[in-house]
PLY file of the C-alpha trace (Angstrom):
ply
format ascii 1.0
element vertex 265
property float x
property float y
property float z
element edge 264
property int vertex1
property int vertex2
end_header
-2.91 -10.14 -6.32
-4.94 -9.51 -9.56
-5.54 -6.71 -12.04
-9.29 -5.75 -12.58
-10.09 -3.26 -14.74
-12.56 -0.74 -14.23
-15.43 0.27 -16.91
-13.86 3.84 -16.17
-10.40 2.69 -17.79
-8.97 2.12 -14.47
-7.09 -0.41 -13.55
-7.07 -1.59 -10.09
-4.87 -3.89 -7.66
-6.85 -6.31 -5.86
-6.41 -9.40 -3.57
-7.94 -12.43 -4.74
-9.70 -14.69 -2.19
-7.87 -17.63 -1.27
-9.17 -21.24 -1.46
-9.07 -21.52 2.67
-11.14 -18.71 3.55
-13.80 -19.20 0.45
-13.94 -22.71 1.77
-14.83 -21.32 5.12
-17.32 -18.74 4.06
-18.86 -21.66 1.85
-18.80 -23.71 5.11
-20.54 -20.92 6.80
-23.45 -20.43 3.67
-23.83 -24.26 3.54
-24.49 -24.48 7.27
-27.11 -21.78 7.93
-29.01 -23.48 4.37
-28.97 -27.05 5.53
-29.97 -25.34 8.95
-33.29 -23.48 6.88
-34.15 -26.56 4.95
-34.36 -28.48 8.07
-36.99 -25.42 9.77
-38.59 -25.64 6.97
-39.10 -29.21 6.60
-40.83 -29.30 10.38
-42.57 -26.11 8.57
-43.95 -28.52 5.96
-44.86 -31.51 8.09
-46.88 -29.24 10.34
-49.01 -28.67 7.51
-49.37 -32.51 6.33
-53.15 -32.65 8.12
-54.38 -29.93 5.78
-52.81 -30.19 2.02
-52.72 -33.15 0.17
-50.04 -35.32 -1.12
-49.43 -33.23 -4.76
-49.44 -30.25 -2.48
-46.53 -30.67 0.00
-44.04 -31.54 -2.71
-44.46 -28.80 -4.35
-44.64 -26.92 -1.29
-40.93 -28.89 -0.49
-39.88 -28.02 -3.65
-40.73 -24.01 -3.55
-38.88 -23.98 -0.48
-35.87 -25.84 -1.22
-35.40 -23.79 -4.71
-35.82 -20.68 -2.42
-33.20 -21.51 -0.10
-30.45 -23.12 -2.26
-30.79 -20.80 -5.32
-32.65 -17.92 -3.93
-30.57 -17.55 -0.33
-26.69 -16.80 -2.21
-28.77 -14.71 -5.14
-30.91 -12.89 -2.89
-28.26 -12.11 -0.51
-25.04 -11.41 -3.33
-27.45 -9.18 -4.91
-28.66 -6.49 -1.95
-25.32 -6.85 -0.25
-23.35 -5.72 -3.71
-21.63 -9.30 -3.47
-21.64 -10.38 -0.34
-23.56 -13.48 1.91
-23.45 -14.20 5.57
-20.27 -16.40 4.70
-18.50 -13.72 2.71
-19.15 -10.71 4.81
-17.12 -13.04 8.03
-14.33 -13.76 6.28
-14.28 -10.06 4.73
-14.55 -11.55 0.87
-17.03 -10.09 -1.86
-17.89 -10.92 -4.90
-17.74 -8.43 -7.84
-17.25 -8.11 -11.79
-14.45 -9.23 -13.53
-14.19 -5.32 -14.29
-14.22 -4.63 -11.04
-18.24 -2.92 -10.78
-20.62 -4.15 -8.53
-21.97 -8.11 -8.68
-25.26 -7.75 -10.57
-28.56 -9.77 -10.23
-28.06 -11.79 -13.37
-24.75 -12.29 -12.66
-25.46 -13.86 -9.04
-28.14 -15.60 -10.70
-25.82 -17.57 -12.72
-23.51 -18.08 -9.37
-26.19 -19.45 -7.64
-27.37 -21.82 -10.72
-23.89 -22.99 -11.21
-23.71 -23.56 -7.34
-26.43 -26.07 -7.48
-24.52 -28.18 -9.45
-21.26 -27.23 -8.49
-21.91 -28.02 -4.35
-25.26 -29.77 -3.89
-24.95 -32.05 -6.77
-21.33 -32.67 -7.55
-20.04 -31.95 -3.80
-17.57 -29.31 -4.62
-15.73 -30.96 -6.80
-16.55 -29.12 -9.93
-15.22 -25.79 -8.24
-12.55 -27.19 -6.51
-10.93 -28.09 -9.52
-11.48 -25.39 -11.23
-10.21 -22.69 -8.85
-6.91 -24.51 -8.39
-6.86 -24.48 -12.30
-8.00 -20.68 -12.04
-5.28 -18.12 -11.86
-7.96 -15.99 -10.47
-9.07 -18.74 -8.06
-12.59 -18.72 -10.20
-15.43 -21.56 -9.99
-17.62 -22.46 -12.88
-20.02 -19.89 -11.78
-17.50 -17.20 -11.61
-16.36 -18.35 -15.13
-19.94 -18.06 -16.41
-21.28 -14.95 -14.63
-17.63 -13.04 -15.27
-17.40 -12.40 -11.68
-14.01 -12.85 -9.42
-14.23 -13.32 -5.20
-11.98 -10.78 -3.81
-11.04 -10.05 -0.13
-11.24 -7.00 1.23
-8.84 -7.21 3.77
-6.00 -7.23 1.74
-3.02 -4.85 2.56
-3.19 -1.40 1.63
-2.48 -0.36 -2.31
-0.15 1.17 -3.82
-0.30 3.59 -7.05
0.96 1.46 -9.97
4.42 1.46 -11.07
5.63 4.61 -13.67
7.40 4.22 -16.96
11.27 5.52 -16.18
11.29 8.30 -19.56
14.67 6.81 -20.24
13.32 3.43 -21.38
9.61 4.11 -22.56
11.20 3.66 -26.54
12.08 0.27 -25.44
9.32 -0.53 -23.38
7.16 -0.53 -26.31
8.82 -3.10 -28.39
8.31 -5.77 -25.72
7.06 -8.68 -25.89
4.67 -9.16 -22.57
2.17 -11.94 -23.41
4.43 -15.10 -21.50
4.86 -13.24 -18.02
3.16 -15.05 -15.31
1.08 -12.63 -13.09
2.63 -14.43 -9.81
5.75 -13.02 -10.72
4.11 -9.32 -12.02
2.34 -9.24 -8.84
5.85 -9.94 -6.60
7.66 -6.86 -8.60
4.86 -4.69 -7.73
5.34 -5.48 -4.50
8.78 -5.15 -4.39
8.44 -2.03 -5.87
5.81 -0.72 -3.52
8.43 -1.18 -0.73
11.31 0.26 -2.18
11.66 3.52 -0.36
11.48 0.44 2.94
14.76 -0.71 1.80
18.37 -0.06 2.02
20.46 0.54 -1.14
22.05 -3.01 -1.18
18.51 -4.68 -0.47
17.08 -3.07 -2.75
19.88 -3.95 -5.30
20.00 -7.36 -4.65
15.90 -8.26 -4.90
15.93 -5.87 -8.14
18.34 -8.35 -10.14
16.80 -11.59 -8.52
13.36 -10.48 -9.75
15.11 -9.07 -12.85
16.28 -12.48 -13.68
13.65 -14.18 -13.40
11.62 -11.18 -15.49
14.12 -11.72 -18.01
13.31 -15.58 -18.92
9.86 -14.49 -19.88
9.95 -10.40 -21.24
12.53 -9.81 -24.46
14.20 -7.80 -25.46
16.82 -7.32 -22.52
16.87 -3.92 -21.19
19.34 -1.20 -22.56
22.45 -1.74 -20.47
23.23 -0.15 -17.42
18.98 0.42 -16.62
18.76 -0.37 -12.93
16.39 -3.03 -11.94
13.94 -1.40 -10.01
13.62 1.08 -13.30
13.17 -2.55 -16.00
10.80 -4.18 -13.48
8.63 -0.69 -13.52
9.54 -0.27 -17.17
7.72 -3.46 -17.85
4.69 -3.50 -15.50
4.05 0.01 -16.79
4.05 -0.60 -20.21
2.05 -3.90 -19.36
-0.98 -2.09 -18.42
-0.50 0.87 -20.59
-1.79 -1.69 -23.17
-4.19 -3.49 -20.76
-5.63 0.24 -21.18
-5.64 0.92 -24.42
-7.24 -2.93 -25.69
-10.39 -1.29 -23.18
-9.96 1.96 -24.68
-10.46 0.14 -28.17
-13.65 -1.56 -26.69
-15.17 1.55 -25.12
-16.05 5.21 -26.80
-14.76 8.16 -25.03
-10.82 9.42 -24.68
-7.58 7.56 -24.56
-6.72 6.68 -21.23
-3.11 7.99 -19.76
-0.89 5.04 -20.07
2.36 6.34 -17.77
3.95 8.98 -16.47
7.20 9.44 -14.68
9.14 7.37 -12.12
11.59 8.57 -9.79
14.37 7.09 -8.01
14.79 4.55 -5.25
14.41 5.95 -1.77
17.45 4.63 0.82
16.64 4.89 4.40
0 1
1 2
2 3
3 4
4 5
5 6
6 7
7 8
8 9
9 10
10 11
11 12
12 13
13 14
14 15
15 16
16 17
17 18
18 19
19 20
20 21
21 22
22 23
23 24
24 25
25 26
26 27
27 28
28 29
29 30
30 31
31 32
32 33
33 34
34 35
35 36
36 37
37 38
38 39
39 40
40 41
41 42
42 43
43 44
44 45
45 46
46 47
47 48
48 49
49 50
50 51
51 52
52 53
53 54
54 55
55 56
56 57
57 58
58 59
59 60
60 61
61 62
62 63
63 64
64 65
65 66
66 67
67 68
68 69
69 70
70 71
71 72
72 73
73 74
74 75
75 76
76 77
77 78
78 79
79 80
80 81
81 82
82 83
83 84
84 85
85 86
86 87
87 88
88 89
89 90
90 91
91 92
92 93
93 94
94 95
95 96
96 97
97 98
98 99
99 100
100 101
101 102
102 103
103 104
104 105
105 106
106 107
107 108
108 109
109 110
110 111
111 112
112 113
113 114
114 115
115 116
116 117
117 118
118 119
119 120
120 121
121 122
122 123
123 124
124 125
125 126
126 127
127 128
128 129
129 130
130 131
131 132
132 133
133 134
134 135
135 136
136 137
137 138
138 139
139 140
140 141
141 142
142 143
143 144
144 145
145 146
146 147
147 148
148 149
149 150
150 151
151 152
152 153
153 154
154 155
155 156
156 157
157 158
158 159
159 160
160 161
161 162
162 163
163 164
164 165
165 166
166 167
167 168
168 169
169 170
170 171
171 172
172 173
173 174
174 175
175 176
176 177
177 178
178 179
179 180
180 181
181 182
182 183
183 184
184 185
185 186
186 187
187 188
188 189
189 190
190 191
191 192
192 193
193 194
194 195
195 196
196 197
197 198
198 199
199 200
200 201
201 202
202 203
203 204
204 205
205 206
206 207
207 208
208 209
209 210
210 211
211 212
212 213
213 214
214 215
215 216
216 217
217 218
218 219
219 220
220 221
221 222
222 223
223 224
224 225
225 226
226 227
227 228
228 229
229 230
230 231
231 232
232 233
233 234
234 235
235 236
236 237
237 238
238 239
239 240
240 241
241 242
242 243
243 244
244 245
245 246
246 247
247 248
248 249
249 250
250 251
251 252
252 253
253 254
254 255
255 256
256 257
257 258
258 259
259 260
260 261
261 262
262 263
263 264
């Protein structure tokens, strides 16, 4: 899971593709363009007898610029982000703040992709999405665009600030915690009213610990650890929203409001 944050001050929860099933929708684009180039190389011969030399390889040329650039830009851009590939495995592509993919920014998808998979066989991206924490390929990196699936489970609001420990909250210091271990307390806290009392209990101090090696200062004492864990993803993206608000005119966003208890069953 990922934070993107809207151009409306929002920030959303979103799943980020996985390497497997961008593989496979890449599988599926790369097919049905090798599949084109070939029609369209039969296309070309056809029409050997009547244009010169000069004329077919620029003919060839047209034609293969149209299908290795032009198919992922022409289709990314009327399908808001998605080709044939992405829309089977239920991916699309959109802005790192979360709008709509825009022409220029498929444009510079489908550039980098040229380089990225017909020249340099995948490596390129490969490496970089494992190096990613957003899974992102050079072209995502240059277009500021992130592949997202959209069959992801169902979201949840994000978590509240507990008024007990919003003084505290904003002396933290948030900049070393990993977002694999942000994302795994939202989720724990998403579920909370799912578990009993001692389940809850016991995942709250596991996650707490391990919150605790990377947030400072320690929580007042006695603060329960499903209220720290939502104490500090709250005030996390209360400042997410103000550095936009900074960025953009128009009024301060809400940062948090309240947070009530744990549910048991």
């Amino acid at each position: 899971m990922s934070d993107v944050v809207t151009g409306e001050a929002v920030v959303l929860e979103v799943r980020v593709a996985q390497l497997p099933s961008r593989a496979v929708a890449l599988a599926i684009d790369i097919a049905l363009q090798i599949a084109a180039l070939i029609g369209l190389s039969a296309l070309v011969g056809l029409l050997a007898t009547v244009l010169d030399g000069a004329a077919l390889t620029a003919l060839s040329l047209l034609l293969s610029v149209l299908v290795i650039v032009g198919y992922p830009v022409i289709f990314e851009t009327l399908s808001r982000g998605r080709s044939i590939g992405k829309l089977a495995m239920g991916l699309r592509v959109v802005g790192d703040d979360g709008s709509p993919e825009r022409f220029r920014q498929a444009l510079f998808r489908g550039l980098a992709g040229v380089l990225e998979f017909w020249i340099l066989f995948g490596a390129p991206a490969l490496i970089c999405s494992l190096v990613s924490e957003q899974g992102k390929r050079l072209g995502d990196l240059f277009s500021g665009t992130i592949v997202i699936s959209e069959r992801g489970p169902r979201q949840h609001p994000p978590p509240e600030m507990p008024p007990p420990l919003a003084g505290w909250a904003r002396t933290l210091e948030l900049s070393r915690l990993p977002e694999p271990l942000a994302a795994t307390a939202r989720q724990y806290l998403s579920r909370l009213g799912e578990l009993s009392p001692p389940v809850q209990h016991e995942m709250g101090l596991r996650i707490a610990a391990q919150f605790a090696a990377y947030v400072s200062p320690p929580p007042p004492p006695h603060a329960p650890p499903y209220a720290y864990l939502a104490a500090v993803l709250a005030e996390r993206r209360r400042r997410t929203l103000e550095r936009l608000a900074r960025r953009r005119p128009g009024p301060q966003p809400s940062g948090y409001g309240t947070l009530s208890g744990p549910r048991g069953r």
